[in-house]
C-alpha positions in Angstrom: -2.4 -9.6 -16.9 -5.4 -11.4 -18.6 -3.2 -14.4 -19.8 -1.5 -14.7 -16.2 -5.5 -13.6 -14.2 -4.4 -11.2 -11.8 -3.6 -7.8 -11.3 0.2 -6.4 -11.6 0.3 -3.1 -9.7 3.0 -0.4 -8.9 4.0 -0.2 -5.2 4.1 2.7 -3.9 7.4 4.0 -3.5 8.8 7.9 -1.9 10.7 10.1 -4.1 9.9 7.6 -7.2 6.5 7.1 -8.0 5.3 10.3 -9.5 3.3 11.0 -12.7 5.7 10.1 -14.7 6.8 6.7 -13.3 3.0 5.9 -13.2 2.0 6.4 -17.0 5.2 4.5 -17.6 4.1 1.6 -15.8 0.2 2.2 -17.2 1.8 2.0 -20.7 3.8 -1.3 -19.9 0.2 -3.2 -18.5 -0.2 -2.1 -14.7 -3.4 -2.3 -13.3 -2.7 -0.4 -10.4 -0.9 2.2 -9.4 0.2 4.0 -6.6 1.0 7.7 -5.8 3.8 8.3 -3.5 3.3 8.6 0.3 1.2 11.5 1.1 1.3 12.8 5.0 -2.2 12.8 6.3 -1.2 15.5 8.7 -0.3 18.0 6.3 -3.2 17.2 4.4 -5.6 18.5 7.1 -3.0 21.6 7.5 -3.6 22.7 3.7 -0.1 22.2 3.1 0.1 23.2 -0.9 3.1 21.2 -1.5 1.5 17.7 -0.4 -1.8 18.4 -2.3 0.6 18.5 -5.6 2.4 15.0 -5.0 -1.3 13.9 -4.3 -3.0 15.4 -7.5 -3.9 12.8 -10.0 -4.8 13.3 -13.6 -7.5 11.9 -16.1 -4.7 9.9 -18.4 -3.0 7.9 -15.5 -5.9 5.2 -15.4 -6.4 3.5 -11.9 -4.2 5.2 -9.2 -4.4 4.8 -5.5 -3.5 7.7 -3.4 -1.7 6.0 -0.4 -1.6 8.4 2.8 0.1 7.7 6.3 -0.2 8.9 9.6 -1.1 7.4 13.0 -4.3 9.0 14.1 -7.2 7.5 13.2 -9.3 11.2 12.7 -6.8 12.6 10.7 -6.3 10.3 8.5 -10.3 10.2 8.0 -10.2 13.4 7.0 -7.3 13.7 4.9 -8.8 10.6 3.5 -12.3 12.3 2.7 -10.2 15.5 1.3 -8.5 13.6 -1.3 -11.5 11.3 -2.3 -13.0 14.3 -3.9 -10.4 16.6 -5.0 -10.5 20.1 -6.0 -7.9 19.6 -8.6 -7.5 16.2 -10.9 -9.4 13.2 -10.6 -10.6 10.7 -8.0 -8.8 8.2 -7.2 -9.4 4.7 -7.4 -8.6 3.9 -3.6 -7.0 5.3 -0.6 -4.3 3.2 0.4 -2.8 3.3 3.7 0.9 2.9 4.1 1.8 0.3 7.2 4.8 -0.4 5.9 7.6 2.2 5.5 10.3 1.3 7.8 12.6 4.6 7.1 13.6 5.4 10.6 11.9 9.3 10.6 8.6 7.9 9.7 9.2 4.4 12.2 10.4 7.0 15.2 7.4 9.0 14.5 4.5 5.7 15.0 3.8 6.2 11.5 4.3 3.2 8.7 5.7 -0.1 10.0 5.3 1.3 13.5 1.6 0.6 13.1 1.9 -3.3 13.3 3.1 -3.0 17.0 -1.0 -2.1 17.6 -3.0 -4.4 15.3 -6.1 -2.4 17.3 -4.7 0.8 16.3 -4.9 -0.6 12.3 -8.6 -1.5 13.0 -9.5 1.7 14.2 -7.5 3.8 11.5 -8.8 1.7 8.6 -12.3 1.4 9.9 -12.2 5.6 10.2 -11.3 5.8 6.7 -13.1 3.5 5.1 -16.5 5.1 6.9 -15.3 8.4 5.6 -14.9 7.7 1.8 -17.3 6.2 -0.8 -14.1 4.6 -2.6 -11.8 1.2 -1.7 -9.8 1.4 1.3 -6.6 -0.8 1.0 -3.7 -1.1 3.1 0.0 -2.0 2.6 2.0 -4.0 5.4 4.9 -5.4 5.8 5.7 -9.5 7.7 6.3 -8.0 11.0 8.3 -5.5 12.8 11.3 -7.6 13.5 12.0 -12.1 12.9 10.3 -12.1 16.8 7.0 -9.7 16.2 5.9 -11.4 12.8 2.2 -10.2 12.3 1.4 -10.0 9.0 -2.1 -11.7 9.4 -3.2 -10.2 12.7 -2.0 -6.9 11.1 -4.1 -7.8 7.6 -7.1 -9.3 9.8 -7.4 -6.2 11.9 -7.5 -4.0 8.7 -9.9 -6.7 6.6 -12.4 -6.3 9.5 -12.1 -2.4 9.7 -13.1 -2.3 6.4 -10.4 -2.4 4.2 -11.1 -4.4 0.4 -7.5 -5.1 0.1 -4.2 -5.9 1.9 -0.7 -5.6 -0.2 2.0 -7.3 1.9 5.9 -7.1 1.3 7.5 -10.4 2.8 9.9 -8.2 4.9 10.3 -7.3 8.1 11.2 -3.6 9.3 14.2 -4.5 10.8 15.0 -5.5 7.4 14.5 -2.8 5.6 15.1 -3.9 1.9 17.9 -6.5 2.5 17.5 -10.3 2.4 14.9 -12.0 0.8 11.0 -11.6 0.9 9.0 -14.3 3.3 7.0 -15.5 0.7 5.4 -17.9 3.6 3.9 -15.4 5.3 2.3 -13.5 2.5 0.5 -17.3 1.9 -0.5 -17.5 5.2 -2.0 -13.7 4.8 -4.0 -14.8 2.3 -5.3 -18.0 3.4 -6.4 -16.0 6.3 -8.3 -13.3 4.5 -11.1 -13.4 2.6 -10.4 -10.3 0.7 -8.0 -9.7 -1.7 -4.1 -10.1 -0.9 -1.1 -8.4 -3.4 2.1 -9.9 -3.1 4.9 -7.8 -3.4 8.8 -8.2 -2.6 11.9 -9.1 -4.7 9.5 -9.5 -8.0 12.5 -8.5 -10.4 11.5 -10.1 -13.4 8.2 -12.1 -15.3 9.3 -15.4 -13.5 9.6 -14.1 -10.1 5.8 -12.9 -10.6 5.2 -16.8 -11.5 6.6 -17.7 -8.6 5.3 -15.6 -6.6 2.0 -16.7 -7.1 2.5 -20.2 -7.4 3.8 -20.1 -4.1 2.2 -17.4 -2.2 -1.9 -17.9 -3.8 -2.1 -14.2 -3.8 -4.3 -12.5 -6.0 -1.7 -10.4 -7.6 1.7 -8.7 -7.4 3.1 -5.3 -6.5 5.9 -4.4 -8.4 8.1 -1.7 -6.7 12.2 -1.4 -6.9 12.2 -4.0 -9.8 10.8 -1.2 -11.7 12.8 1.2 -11.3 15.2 2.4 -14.4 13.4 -0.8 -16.0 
């Protein structure tokens, strides 16, 4: 990470990117990583279960704890709640997930669904970045679908609510995980913002995170299926 100047992080990915997976990835060089998406809602509601998955301990390093949700006072709470947990340690940033495109979460105005209201992402990341003492960041995707591609009104809404980072994956919803990331857009992302911009999508391999960076300026890269089993 020194030799290449950037930071390599773990996305955050549901079902996947649990203690385990993190120290992994801290053991291989990551900078960054991410918890798996934690509901906001259920946060607030004391729901046991979620405060597990969001529990971070002392040996994982630098973790973000990435929550999603759709209203702006809920997901200021839950964000205050898990800045200064009861159990483990404090994480290094809340990140909030614009980006999940499974259909439950989509259906729901949650994740990707948040990039049809670029005000909506101002007013969520400015409520949770004026309720926490640590980084906000927030993860996008390009757009919603090849007609509604966003990505920098999405990432400017969020960089002038407050947000200190913006990860983007160089797909659209409608794509889900097929075809290839827009490395274009993530470019034009960052030559937009004047905070930091990850890039992440279809980094498989130590050349594609060259290439990636050559092409896209970005300040780092998100790592998140290429990792897996790897």
């Amino acid at each position: 990470n020194k030799e290449l100047g950037c930071a390599v992080c773990l996305a955050p990915m549901a079902g996947y990117t649990d203690r385990g997976m993190r120290l992994l990835a801290k053991r291989w060089g990551a900078d960054l990583t991410t918890t798996e998406m934690v509901s906001a809602k259920a946060v607030v509601y004391d729901d046991k279960k979620t405060y597990s998955i969001a529990r971070i301990r002392e040996d994982e390093g630098a973790v973000a704890l990435q929550i999603f949700g759709s209203e702006p006072e809920v997901m200021a709470e839950a964000a205050a709640r898990l800045s200064s947990p009861d159990e483990g340690v404090a994480p290094a940033a809340i990140d909030i997930n614009m980006g999940c495109p499974v259909k439950k979460i989509f259906s729901n105005g949650e994740g990707s669904a948040l990039m049809k209201n670029p005000d909506l992402i101002y007013r969520i990341t400015r409520a949770v970045s004026s309720a926490i003492d640590i980084p906000t960041t927030v993860k996008i995707r390009s757009g919603i679908n090849k007609n509604s591609i966003n990505a920098t009104e999405c990432a400017l809404a969020a960089e002038e609510g407050g947000a200190s980072l913006v990860c983007v994956h160089g797909r659209t919803r409608e794509q889900m995980y097929g075809g290839l990331a827009d490395r274009e857009i993530i470019k034009n992302v960052k030559s937009s913002l004047h905070i930091p911009v990850i890039a992440n999508g279809d980094i498989l391999s130590a050349e594609d995170a060259l290439a990636m960076l050559r092409d896209t300026n970005a300040d780092g890269i998100a790592v998140g299926r290429g990792a897996v089993g790897n």
